[in-house]
N, C-alpha and C positions, 0 to 999 in steps of 0.2 A: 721503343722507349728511348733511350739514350745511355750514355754510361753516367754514373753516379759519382758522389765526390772523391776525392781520394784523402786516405791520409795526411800525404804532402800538404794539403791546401784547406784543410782543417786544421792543422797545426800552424799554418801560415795565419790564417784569420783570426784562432785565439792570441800569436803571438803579438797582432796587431790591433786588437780590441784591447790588448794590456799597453799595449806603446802608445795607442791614440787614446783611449779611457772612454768610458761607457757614455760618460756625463756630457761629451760635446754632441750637439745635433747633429752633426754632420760627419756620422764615425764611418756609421756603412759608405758611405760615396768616398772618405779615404777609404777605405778599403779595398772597394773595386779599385779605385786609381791606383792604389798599390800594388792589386793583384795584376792590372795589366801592365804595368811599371815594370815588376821584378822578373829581373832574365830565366828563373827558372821557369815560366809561364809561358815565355816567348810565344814558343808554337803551339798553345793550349788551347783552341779555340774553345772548347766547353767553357773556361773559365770568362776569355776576354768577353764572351756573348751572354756572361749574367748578368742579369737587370740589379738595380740596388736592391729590389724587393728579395728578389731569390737568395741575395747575400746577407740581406737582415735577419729572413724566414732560417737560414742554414745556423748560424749565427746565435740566434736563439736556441735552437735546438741544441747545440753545442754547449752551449750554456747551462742549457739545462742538463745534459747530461754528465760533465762535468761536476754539476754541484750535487746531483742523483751518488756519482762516484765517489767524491768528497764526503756525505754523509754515511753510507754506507761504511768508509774507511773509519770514519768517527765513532759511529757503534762499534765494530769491531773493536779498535782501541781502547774503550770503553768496558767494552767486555771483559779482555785479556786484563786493564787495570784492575775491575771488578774481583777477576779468578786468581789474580795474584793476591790482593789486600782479603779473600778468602780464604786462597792454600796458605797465607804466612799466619792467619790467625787460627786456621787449624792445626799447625805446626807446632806454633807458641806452648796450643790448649796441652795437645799432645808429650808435649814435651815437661810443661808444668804435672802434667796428671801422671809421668815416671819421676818425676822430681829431678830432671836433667837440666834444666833452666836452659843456658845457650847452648850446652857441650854438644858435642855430634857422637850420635848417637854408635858409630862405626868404633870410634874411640873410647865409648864405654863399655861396649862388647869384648874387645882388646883387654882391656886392664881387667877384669875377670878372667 
């Protein structure tokens, strides 16, 4: 088979799909031309010999997984909002139902 992508040059491609923008026809062909362009590639022959297709196909996939990641991070965040605006309203209850209102409750312990 061959060797596979590497990090380096995944990270090179999203930083360049963000510098060039999705929206121009002709992102993947800057891209290759970038890719063989940039001196950390120099002697890369895997990369200099990808066709545009292979750089679109990788490209997308990236893409997607990126945005796979991005949501996932969104739920979570969502969550933990979620479990905070829960724990402060069971606090509240809790706290109304000893008739403490805002005090902390270490401090009421104390003063008895």
């Amino acid at each position: 088979m061959g060797r596979a992508w590497s990090e380096n040059e995944d990270r090179f491609m999203v930083c360049m799909m963000e510098k060039i923008g999705l929206d121009r026809p002709t992102v993947f062909e800057e891209i290759k031309k970038g890719l063989r362009m940039c001196p950390q590639f120099r002697f890369d022959w895997f990369i200099k010999s990808r066709t545009t297709t292979e750089i679109m196909k990788r490209c997308q996939y990236l893409l997607l997984v990126l945005e796979k990641e991005f949501t996932l991070a969104q739920q979570k965040d969502d969550k933990n909002k979620e479990n905070e605006l829960n724990g402060s309203s069971k606090r509240k209850a809790d706290d109304a139902k000893l008739g403490n209102g805002n005090k902390n409750p270490s401090k009421i312990l104390k003063a008895k």
